[in-house]
N, C-alpha and C positions, 0 to 999 in steps of 0.2 A: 529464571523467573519468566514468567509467560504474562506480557505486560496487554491489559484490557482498554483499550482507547474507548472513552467518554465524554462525549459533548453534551450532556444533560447534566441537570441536578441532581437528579433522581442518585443516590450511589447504589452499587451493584453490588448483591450478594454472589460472593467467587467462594470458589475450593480455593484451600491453601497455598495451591501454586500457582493463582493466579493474584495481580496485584492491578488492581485501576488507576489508570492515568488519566487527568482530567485536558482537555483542548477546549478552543475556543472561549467564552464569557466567563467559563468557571477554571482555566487552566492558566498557570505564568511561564510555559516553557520560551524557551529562549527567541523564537520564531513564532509565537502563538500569535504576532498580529496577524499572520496569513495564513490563519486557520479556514476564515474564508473561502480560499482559492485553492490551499492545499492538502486543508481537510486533515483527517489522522496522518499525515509526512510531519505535520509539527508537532506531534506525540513520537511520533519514530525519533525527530530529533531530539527532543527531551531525554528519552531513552539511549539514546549514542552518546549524549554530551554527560548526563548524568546519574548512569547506572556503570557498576560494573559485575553483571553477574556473569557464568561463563556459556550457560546457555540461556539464548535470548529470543523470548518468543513477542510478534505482534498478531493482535485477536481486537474484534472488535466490541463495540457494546452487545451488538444485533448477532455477531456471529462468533464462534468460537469452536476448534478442532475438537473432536472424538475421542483426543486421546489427552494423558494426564503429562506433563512437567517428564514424570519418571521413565514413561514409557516414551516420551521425543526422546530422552539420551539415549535409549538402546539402542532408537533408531538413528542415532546420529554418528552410532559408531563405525558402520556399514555406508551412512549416505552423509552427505555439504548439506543438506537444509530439506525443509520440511515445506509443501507448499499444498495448494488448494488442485483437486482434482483438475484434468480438465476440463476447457468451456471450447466448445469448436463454435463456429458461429455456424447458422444452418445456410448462408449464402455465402459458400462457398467462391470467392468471387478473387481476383485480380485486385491489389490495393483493399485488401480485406479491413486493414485499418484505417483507413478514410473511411472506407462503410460505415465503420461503427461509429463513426464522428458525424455521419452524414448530417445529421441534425444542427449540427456546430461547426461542418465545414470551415467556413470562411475562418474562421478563429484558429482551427483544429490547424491549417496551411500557412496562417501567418507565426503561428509556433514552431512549425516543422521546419520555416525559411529560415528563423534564428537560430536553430540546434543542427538544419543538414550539415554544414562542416564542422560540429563539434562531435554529432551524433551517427556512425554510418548505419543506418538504417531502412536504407534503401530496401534492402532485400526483405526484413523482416517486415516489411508494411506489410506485404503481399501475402504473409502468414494468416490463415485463419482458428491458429488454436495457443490458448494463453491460460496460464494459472490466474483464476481471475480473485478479487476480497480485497490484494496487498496484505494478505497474512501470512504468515510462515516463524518457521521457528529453524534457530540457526546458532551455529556456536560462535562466541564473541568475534572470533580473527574474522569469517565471515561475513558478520554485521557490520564489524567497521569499515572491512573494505568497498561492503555495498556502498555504507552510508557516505565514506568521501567520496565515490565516483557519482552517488546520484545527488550529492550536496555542490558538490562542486561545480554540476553545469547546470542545478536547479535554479540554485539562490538568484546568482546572477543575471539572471534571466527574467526573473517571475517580477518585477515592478515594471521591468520594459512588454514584458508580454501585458500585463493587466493593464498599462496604460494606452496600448494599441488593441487592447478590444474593447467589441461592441458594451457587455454586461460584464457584469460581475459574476461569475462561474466558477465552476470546481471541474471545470476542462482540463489542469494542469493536471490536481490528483488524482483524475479519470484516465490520464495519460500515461502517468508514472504505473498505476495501475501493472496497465499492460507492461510498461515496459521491464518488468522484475522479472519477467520469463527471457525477456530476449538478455537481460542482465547475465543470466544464471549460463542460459547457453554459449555467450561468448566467454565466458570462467571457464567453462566445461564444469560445473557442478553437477553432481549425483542426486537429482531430485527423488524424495518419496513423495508420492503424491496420495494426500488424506482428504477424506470426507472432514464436513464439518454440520453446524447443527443452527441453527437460525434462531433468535430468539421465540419465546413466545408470544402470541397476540395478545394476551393480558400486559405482560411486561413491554409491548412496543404500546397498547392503548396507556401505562401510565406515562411512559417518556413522550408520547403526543403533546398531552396533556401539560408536561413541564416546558413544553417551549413556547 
């Protein structure tokens, strides 16, 4: 099942293979207090703690893959998981990922000093190209082993991270973001990489509207 993350009221008309998960005001997954700060990760965990289909896709309200439910299994018989084309940043630069944080710095470095000995990421800062949405579709053993490796240094983390920063932000989910590419390449996973399709301006002018 190809699960559709939604933080509005509004409910979404989906094809058949796709099924809506609700987050934040209008969601009770198990983590949804920090929907806040974690954004759709507390629909991904809803979906690890309490689904078990065998292929498991995450898609958002605003965005969703090109292709059907049917057509991810043929591809997944060939490739480990299905992800978002790539995004190369056009400043090309040293420390590519603080760049992109540049705005959030100070925040972005007091995260990086709690996870550098849990996280070796050194090298991958420097990287300027990343599957970017956090959407993909993956078969169960996959998904679960993503979700305990990025559960396990997430959770514990994110009340000491929020109470050492300045604002209230979604710097964490902006983070994890990125980090499902550098996930994939130390697995050694066989990524396809798919187009995906944006929602429409009518349908983002109704969801404005409901928040």
């Amino acid at each position: 099942m190809l699960y559709v993350v939604n933080h509005t009221e509004q409910k979404l008309d989906l094809p058949k293979d796709r099924k809506e998960i609700k987050v934040g005001k209008f969601g009770n997954g198990g983590i949804n207090n920090l929907n806040p700060y974690l954004s759709e990760l507390t629909g991904l965990y809803d979906i690890w703690k309490n689904t078990k289909d065998k292929i498991v896709g995450l898609e958002h309200y605003r965005r969703r893959f090109n292709i059907s439910e049917e057509e991810a299994k043929e591809i997944l018989k060939n490739y480990d998981i299905i992800l978002v084309e790539d995004y190369i940043t056009p400043e090309c630069l040293l420390d590519s990922l603080k760049y992109q944080f540049r705005n959030d710095l100070e925040d972005f470095m007091k995260w990086y000093k709690i996870v550098e000995n849990t996280l070796p990421i050194k090298e991958y800062m420097k990287s300027n190209v990343f599957n970017p949405k956090l959407m993909f579709i993956t078969k169960r053993e996959t998904l679960n082993d993503y979700c305990e490796w990025l559960f396990n240094w997430l959770l514990p983390i994110t009340k000491e991270f929020i109470k050492h920063t300045h604002k209230d932000n979604r710097l964490l989910g902006y983070i994890v973001e990125r980090l499902l590419t550098y996930y994939c390449k130390e697995k050694g996973l066989k990524i396809y990489k798919c187009s995906y399709t944006g929602a429409s301006w009518k349908f983002l002018k109704n969801v404005l509207l409901c928040r």
